[in-house]
N, C-alpha and C positions, 0 to 999 in steps of 0.2 A: 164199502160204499163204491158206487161205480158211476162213472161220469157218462150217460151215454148222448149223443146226436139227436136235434130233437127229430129227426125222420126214424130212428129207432126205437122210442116210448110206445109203450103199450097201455091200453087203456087196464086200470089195474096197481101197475105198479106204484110206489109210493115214494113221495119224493123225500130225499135228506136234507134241503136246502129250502128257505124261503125267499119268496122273492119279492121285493119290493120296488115303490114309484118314490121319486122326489120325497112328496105330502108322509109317507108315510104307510101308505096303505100299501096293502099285503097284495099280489095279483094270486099267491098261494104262498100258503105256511106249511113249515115245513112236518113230515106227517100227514098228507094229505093224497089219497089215495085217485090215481090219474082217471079221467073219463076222455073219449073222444073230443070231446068240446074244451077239455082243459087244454089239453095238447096242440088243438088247433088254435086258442088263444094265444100260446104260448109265441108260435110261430109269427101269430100277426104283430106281436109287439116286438118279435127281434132277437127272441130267444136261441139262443144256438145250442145249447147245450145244458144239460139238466144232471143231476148227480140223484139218484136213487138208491134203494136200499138193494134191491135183489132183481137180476133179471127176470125172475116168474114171477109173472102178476097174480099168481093164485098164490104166491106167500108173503103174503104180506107184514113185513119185517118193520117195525118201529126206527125210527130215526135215534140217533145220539143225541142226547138231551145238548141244550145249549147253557154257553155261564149265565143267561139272562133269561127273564122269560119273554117268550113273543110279544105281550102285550108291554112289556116294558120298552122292546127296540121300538117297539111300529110307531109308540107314543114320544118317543126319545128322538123319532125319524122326525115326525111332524115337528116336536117342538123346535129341534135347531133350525128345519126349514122355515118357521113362522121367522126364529129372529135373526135370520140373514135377511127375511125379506125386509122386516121389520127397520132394521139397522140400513139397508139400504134403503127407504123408502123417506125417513126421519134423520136419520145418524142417529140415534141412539139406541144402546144396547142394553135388551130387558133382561137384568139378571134370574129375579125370581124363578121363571118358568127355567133355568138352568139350575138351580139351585134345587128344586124339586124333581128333574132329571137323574142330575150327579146321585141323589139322595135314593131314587128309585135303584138303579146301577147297584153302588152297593150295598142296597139291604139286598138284594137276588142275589149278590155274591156273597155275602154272608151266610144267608141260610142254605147253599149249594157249595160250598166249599172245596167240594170232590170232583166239583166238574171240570172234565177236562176239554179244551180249546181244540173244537174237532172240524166240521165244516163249517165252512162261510158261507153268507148269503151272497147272493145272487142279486146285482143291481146293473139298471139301463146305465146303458153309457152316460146319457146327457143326465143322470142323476147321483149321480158317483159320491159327490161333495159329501152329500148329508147322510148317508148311510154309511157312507166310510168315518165320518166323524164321530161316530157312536159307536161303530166296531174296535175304534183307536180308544174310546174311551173308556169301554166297557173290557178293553186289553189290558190297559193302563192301568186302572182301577183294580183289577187282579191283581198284576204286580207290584201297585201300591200294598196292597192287603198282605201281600207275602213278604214287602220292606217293613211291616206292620208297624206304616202310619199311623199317624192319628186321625180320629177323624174328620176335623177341620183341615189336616195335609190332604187326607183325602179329596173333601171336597174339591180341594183347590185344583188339586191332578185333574180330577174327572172333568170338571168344567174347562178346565186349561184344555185337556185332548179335545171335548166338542167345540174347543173356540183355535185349535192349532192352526187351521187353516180358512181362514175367517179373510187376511189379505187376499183371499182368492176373487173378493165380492168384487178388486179394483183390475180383474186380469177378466180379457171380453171373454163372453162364453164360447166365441168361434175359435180361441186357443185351447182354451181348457176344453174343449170338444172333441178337437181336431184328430184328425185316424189317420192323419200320418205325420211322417218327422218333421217337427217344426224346424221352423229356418234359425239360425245363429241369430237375429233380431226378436223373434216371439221368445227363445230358451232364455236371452239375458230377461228380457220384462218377466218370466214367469219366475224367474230366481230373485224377483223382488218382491214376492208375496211377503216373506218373512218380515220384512219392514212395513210394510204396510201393515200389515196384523199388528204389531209392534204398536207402530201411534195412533193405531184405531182403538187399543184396549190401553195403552198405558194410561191414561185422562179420566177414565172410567171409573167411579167409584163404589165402592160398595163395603157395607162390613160386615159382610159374611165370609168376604173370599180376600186372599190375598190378590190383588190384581197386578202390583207387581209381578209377583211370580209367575201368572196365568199370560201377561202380557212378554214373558221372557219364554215361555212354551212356545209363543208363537213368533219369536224372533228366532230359537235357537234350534230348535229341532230338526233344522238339516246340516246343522255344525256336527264333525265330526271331530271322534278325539284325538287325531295325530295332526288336525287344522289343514284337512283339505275339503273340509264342509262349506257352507255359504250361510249367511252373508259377509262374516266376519272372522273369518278364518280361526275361530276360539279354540284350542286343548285344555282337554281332561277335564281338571276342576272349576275352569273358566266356563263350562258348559256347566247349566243347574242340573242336580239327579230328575228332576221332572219333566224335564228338555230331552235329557238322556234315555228317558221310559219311554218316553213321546214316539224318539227317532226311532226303538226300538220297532213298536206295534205297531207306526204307521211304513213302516216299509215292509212291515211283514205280510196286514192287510192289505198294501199295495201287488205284493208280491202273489197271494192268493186269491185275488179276483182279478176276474177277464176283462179286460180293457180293448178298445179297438185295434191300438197297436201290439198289443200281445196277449197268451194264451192264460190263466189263471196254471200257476206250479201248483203240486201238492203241496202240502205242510213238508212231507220228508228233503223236497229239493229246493224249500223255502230255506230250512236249517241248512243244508249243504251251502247255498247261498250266504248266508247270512256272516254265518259262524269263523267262514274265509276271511272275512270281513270286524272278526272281533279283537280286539285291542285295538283297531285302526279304525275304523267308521263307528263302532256300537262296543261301550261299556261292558267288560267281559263277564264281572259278576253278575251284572240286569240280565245279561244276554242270556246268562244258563241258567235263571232262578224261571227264566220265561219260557225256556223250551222241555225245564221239566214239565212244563205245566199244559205244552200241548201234543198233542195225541198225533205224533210224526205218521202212522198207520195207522192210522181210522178201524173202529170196529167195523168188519165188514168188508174190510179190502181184501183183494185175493193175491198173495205172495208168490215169486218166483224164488224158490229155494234153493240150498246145495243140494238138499235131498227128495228136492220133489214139489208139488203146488200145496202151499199150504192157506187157509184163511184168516185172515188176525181175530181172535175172542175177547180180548182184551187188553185196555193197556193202565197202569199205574202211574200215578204221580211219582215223580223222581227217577222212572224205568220207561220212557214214553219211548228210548231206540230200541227198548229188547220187548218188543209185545207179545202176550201170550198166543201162539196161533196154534191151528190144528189141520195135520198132515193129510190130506186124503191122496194122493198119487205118490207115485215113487220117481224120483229120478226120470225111471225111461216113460213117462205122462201116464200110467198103469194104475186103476182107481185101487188104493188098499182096501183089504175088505174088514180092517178094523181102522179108523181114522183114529191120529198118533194125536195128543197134547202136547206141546213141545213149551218151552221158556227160551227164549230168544237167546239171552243172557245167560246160561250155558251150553251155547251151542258156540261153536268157532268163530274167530273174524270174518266180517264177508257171508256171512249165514244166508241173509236177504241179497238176493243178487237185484229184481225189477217187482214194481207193482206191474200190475196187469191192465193196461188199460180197458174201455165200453168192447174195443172188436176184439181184443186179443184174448179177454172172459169170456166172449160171445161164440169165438171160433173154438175153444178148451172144451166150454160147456158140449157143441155140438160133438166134439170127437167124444166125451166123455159119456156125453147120455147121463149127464148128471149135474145139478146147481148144488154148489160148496153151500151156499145160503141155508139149503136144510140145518146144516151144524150146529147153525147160531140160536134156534129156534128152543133149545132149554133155556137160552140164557135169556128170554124173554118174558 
């Protein structure tokens, strides 16, 4: 996968990322093969940057499937955004339409099993809220399924993730907007969403879901386990495991999409991130039952080796740091004239030295008179 500039898109190539509005709707899904007019749509709405399959637009390479299906996020998108509006509009909170949500969620992750957590979509700024809460929940829900919950825990997970950040309805949107550092007065107010979630869903009944529980997702999931989390400074088992799943997948998807004040990480420097950070902010056993499950090197990415450029082919559940990739340069940038299979995972520590970013594949390709992409092309 290659992230490139949207003034670098070619009409042709195909995107790995879908991008969505507030409502729900798709501006493109991902899989979708670029035309002049997309590109310059792209640009009018603020687009900066775009993740595709391969720089030739004459090979057009399929995207990594996602754990959910498109039509499940875009419907997933709409319905949280109806009942934020909803709940702001009334005060009251429509379960239903979250209960037939959560339910969508995991039957795609049940019948997909195998899939592994590879790229993120792609959302506007000022519509973050509601696409991120379905990315949170639809992570959760994984990890629920690999705690192998029950299915009414389940439930409860998935609607807890799309309701986690719900006290945001009570923080103005010129904060939760805003593109640059907030002042020491707006960061304490927004460190009180989690209360506010809190007695906005605790009152709330329902008996489908537990809403205690769903209403302690949205208290606790910036509580960290050694209690220098917020609001209430909880350890360990004072923090619920569904709190704990929470904190997980919403700082991961925080961490992999581009925000006005910062750049979206790969998945590989999301883990490097994260994992610094395990037994003290995030639950060690959640933490690594979760990174087995996502794909640190994307099919598609182009690796800076000990031994040369190689491109990732694939990557396994439980093996997502050692991905299968395949060699084609030697050390001194030299195209081999048979490309090597390699397993990450018997190769030395340090094997993978840098992904390759949009100019640094773009300037390789030109010295090389060659696109790695061809490679991948049986395995499609």
């Amino acid at each position: 996968m290659i992230r490139l500039p949207i003034n670098k898109l070619k009409p042709g190539m195909v995107t790995a990322q879908s991008i969505y509005n507030e409502k729900g709707a798709s501006y493109l899904t991902r899989g979708t093969k670029l035309s002049r007019q997309y590109i310059n749509s792209l640009r009018k709405i603020g687009i900066s940057k775009v993740t595709i399959t391969s720089l030739d637009p004459d090979l057009p390479l399929a995207p990594p499937e996602d754990i959910i299906k498109e039509e499940t996020r875009v419907t997933a998108i709409h319905q949280v955004f109806d009942t934020y509006c909803r709940l702001q509009q009334n005060d009251q909170l429509d379960i239903p339409p979250l209960l037939s949500t959560s339910e969508s969620i995991i039957e795609d992750l049940i019948q997909k099993p195998e899939n592994l957590v590879q790229i993120t979509d792609i959302r506007l700024y000022d519509d973050y809220t509601f696409a991120h809460s379905v990315n949170v929940a639809a992570l959760s829900a994984m990890l629920g399924l690999l705690c192998h919950y029950s299915k009414k825990d389940l439930m409860t997970l998935t609607a807890g993730a799309l309701l986690h950040d719900i006290g945001k309805l009570d923080v103005s949107l010129k904060i939760l907007n805003k593109t640059t550092a907030l002042s020491d007065d707006e960061f304490t107010l927004i460190r009180h969403h989690p209360e506010w979630g809190y007695l906005r869903l605790i009152n709330t009944k329902d008996s489908n879901l537990n809403m205690k529980a769903i209403a302690d997702i949205a208290y606790q999931h910036h509580e960290h386990l050694d209690g220098h989390g917020y609001p209430n400074h909880l350890v360990e088992e004072q923090i619920s495991e569904f709190a704990r799943i929470v904190a997980i997948t919403d700082v991961y998807d925080a961490l992999t999409t581009q925000r006005p004040y910062k750049k979206a990480y790969s998945p590989h420097i999301a883990y490097k991130i994260m994992t610094k950070c395990s037994g003290k902010q995030f639950d060690p056993l959640l933490l690594d039952l979760f990174f087995n499950h996502v794909a640190l090197f994307p099919v598609g990415t182009v690796l800076r080796t000990a031994l040369g450029f190689a491109i990732v082919k694939s990557t396994t559940i439980g093996m997502t740091r050692y991905p299968k990739v395949i060699l084609f340069t030697d050390s001194n940038r030299r195209l081999l004239d048979t490309p090597v299979t390699l397993e990450v995972s018997q190769q030395e520590p340090g094997f993978i030295e840098s992904i390759l970013d949009g100019s640094e594949l773009t300037a390789l390709g030109y010295h090389l008179k060659y696109n790695p992409s061809v490679l991948l092309l049986e395995n499609q």
